[in-house]
C-alpha positions in Angstrom: 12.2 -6.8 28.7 12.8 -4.4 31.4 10.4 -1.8 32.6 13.6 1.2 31.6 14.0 -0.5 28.2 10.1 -0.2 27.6 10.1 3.5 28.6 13.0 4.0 26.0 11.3 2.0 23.1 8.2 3.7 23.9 10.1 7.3 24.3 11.8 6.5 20.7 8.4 5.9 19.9 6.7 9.3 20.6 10.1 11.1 19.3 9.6 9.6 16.1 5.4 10.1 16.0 6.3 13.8 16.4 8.5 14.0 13.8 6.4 12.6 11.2 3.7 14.0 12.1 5.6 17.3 11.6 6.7 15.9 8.4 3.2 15.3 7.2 2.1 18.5 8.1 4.6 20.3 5.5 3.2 17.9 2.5 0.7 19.7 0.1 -1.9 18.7 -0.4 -3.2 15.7 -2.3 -0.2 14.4 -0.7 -0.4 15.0 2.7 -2.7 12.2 3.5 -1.0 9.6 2.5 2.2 10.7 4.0 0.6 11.0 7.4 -1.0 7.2 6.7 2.2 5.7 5.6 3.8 7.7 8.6 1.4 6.0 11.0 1.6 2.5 9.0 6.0 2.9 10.0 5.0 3.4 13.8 3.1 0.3 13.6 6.1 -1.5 11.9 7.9 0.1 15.2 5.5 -0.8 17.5 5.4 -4.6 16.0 1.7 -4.3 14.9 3.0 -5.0 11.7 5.7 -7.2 9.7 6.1 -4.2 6.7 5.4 -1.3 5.2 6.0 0.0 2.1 6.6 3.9 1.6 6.6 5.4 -1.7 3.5 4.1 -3.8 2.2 6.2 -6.5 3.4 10.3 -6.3 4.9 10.7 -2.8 6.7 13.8 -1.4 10.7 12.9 -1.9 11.9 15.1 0.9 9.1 13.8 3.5 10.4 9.8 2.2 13.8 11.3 2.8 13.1 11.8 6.4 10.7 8.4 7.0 13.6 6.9 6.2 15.6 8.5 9.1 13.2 7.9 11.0 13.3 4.4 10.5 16.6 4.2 10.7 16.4 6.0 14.3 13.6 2.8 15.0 16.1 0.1 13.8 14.1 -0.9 11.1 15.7 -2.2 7.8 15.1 -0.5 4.5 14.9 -2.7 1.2 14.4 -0.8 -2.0 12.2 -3.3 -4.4 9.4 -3.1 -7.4 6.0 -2.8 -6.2 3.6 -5.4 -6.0 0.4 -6.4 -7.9 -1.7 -8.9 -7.3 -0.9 -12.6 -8.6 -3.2 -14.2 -11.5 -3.8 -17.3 -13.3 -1.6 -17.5 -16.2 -4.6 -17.3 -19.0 -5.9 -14.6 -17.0 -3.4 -11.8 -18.8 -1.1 -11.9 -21.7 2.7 -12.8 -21.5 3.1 -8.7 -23.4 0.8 -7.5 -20.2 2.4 -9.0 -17.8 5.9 -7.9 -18.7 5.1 -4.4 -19.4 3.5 -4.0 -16.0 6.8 -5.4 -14.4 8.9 -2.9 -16.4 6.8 0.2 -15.2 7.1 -1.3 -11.5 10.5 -1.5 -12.2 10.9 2.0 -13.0 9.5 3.6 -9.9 10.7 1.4 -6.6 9.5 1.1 -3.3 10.6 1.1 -0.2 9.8 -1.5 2.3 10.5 -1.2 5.5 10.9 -4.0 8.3 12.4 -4.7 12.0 12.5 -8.8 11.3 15.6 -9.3 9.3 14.2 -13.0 8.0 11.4 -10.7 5.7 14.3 -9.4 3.6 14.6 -12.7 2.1 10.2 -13.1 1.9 10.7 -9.5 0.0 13.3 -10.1 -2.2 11.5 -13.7 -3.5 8.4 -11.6 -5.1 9.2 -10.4 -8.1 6.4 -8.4 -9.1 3.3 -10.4 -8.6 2.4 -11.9 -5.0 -0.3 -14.0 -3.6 -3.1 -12.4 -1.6 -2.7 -14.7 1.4 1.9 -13.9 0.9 1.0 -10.1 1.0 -1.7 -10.6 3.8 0.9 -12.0 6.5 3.4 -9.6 5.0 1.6 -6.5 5.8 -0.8 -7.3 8.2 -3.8 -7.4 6.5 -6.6 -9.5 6.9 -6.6 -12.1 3.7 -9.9 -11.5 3.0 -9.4 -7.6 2.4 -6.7 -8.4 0.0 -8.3 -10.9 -1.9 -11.1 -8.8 -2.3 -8.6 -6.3 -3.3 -6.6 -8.7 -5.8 -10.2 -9.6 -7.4 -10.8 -5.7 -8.0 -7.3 -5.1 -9.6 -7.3 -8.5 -11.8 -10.8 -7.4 -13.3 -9.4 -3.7 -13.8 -6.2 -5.1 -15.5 -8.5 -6.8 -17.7 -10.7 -4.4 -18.0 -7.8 -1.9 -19.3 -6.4 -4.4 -21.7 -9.7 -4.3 -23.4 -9.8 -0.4 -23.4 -6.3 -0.1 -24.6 -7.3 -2.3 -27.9 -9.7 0.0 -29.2 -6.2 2.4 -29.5 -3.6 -0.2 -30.7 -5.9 -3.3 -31.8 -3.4 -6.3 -31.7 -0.6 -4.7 -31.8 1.1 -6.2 -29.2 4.2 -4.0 -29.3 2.3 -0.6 -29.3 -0.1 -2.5 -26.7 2.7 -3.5 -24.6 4.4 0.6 -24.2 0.8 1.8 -23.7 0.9 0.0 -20.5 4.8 0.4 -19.7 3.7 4.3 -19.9 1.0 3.9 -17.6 -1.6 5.1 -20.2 -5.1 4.4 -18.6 -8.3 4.7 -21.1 -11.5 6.3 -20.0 -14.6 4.0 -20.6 -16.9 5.0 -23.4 -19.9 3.0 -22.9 -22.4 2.9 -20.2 -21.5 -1.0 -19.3 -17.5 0.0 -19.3 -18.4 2.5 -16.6 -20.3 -0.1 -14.4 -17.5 -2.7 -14.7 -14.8 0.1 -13.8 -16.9 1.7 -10.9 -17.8 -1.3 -9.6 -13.8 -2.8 -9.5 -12.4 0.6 -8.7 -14.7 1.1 -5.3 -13.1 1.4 -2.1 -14.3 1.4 1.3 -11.0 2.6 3.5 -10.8 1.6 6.9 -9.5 4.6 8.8 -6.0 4.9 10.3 -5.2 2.2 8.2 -4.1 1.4 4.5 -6.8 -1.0 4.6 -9.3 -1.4 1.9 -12.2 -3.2 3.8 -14.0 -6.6 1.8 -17.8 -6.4 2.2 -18.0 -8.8 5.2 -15.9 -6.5 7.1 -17.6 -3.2 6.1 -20.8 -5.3 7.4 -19.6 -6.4 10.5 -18.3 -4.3 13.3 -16.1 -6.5 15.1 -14.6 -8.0 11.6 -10.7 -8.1 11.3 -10.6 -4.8 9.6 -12.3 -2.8 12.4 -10.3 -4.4 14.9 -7.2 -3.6 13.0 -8.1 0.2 13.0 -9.1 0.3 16.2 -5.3 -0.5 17.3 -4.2 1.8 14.7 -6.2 4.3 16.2 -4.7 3.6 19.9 -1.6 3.5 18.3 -2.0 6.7 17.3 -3.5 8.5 20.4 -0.5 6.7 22.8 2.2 8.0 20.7 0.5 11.4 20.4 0.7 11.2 16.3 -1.3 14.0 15.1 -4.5 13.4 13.5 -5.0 14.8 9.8 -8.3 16.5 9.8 -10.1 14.4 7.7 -9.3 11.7 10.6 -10.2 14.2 13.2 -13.2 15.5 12.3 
């Protein structure tokens, strides 16, 4: 590529850092965070440190997506609209009423993904709402063994609340089955529920990214996760994106 059409990918680059980083900055607060992550994890898509990104999960600010999405746009990166993902299990590992009243909820609040390869549309569109840890590893540039730690974690708290949620609908399968499609989480009662929902609910984030670190990577310093946020970092500091003050301090 020539030196000029660096300097104008790079210059499309910082024009779009400032902007979401502007963008961030007008999100209250508990959302602000997360739009200035996803914001950085869309430069990375840019910058081709990463295959995807997905904007949107969980509550996000609709007029700061509205303006990601311009900002991809500006990048050249595609925009797929799609359910959200959750981890892939063994078929005796959760019921048939479980599984589809988790893909109906999924259904009901879409994603956006966002990619500059046009072959991943295709990768995207092929998961339908469940997706192997080492399919969403390559996908979003993760390191496998941070999301199958990660898919571990979320299969033992799916089961986990499946066994809550029958103290309020016993085998009721119907009842059990809108519980879920309404997103109704139990609270643990007993001192061993709280163990077993601490333990698979505990995160250790890898800054700058939307990385949940395994153990062997929170352990060791050069592991994939702290190389990946390393970049993320420089990323961030050569595109001037403006750090969040939890990240700065």
């Amino acid at each position: 590529m020539p030196d000029s059409a660096i300097e104008t990918d790079h210059r499309r680059l910082r024009d779009a850092a400032a902007r979401l980083a502007w963008q961030a900055g007008r999100v209250a607060p508990p959302l602000d965070a997360a739009a200035w992550q996803d914001g950085l994890d869309l430069l990375a898509v840019g910058a081709g440190l990463k295959p995807v990104c997905l904007l949107g999960r969980g509550d996000v600010d609709p007029e700061w997506l509205a303006a990601a999405r311009e900002v991809a746009a500006a990048l050249d990166l595609a925009a797929q609209d799609g359910a959200g993902w959750l981890p892939a299990a063994p078929e005796d590992a959760l019921p048939a009423w479980y599984r589809d009243a988790t893909a109906a909820r999924l259904r009901r609040a879409p994603m956006v993904y966002l990619y500059r390869d046009p072959r991943l549309g295709e990768r995207i569109a092929a998961i339908a709402d469940r997706v192997a840890a080492s399919d969403e590893a390559t996908l979003l540039g993760y390191p496998v063994c941070c999301v199958s730690q990660h898919h571990t974690q979320t299969l033992a708290l799916e089961q986990l609340t499946i066994a809550l949620l029958a103290r309020i609908a016993g085998t009721d399968t119907g009842r059990l089955a809108r519980l879920v499609a309404a997103g109704v989480t139990p609270t643990p009662r007993e001192a061993d529920e709280w163990r077993r929902f601490q333990a698979v609910t505990a995160i250790d984030p890898e800054a700058f990214t939307s990385v949940n670190r395994c153990a062997g990577c929170t352990a060791d310093p050069e592991s994939p996760a702290r190389q990946l946020g390393r970049r993320y970092r420089a990323l961030a500091a050569e595109l001037g994106y403006a750090l969040p003050p939890q990240a700065a301090d």
